[in-house]
C-alpha positions as CSV (number, residue, x, y, z in Angstrom):
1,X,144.2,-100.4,59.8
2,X,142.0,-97.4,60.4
3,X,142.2,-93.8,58.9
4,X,141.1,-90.5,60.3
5,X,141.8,-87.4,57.7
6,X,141.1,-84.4,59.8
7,X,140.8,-81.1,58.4
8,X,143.4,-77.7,59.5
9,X,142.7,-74.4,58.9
10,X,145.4,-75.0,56.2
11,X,145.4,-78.5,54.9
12,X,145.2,-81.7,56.3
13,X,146.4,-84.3,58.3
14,X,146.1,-88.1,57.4
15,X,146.6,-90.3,60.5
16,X,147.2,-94.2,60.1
17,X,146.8,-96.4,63.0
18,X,147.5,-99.9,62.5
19,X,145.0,-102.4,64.4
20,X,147.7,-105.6,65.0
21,X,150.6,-104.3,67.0
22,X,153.1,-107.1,64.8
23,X,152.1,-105.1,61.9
24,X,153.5,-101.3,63.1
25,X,157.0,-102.0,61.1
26,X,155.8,-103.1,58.3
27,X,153.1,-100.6,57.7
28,X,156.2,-97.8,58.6
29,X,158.6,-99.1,56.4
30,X,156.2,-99.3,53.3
31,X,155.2,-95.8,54.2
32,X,158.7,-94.8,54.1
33,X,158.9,-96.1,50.6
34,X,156.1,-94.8,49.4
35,X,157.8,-91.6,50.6
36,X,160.5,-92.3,48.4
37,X,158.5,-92.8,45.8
38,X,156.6,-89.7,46.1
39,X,160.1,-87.6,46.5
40,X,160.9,-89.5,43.0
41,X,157.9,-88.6,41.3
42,X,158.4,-84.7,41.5
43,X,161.3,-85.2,39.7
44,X,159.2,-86.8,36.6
45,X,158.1,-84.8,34.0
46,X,154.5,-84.5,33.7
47,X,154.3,-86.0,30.9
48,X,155.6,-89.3,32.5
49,X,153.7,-88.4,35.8
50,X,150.7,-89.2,33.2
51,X,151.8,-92.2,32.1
52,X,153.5,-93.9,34.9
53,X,151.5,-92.0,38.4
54,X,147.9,-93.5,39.2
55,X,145.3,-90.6,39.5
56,X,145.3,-90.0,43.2
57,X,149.6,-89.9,43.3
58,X,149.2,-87.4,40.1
59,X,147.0,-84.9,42.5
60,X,149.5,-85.4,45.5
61,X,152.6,-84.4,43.2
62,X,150.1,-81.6,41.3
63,X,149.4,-80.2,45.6
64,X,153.3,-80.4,46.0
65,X,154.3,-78.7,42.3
66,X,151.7,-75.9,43.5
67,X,153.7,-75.6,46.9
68,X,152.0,-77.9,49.0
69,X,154.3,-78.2,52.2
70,X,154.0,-82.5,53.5
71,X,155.4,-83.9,56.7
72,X,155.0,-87.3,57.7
73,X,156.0,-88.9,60.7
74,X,156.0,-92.3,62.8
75,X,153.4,-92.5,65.6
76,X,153.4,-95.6,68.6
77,X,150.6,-97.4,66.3
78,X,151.1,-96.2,62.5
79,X,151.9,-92.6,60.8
80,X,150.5,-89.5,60.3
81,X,151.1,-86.9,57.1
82,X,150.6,-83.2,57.5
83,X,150.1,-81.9,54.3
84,X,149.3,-78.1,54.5
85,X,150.1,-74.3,52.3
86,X,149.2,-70.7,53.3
87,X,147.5,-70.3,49.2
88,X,143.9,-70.9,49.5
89,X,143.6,-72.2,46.0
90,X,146.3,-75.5,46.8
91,X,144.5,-75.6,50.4
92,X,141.6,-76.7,48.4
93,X,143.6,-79.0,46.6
94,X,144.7,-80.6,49.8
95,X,141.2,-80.5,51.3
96,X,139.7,-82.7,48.1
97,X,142.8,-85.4,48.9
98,X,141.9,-85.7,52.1
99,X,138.6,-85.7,51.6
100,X,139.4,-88.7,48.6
101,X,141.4,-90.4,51.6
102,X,138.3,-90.4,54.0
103,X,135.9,-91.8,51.4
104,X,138.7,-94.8,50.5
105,X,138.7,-95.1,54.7
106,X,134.9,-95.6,54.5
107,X,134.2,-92.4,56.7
108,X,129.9,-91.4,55.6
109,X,130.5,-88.2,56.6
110,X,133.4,-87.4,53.9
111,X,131.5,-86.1,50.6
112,X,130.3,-83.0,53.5
């Protein structure tokens, strides 16, 4: 699988292409459950969101809490997530994820 985050003028997008076409459905039907999971976890307290998020789903449901807008949607090869607001402070929220995402991707140029 191969990940490109690339930057908007407010937020990000996060683009997932899967390299072996007889992987596509899998890949899109874990991403839908991690979906779930996400939709689930803004329901959570935060004092469970603590205790039972890891670090980087804590910052995704802190973005969304602070009125991050996400879309996600199923491309020919993978999924992409749009993940964007019009308040500069949670556009920098979302611009650190992605950023976070790049760097798990292996991209050099993602601490810039």
């Amino acid at each position: 699988m191969t990940m490109e985050v690339v930057q908007l003028d407010n937020g990000v997008v996060i683009n997932h292409e899967v390299t072996d076409p007889s992987k596509v459905v899998l890949f899109q039907s874990t991403c839908d459950a991690m979906g779930k999971a996400g939709e689930a976890s803004m329901k959570m307290t935060d004092a469970q969101a603590k205790t039972e998020l890891c670090s980087f789903c804590q910052e995704m449901r802190s973005a969304g809490k602070a009125g991050a807008r996400f879309s996600k949607g199923k491309t020919k090869t993978g999924d992409m997530m749009v993940m964007t607001s019009d308040d500069p402070k949670v556009q920098g929220q979302l611009t650190a994820l992605g950023q976070k995402c790049a760097m798990m991707a292996g991209d050099p140029q993602a601490s810039r």
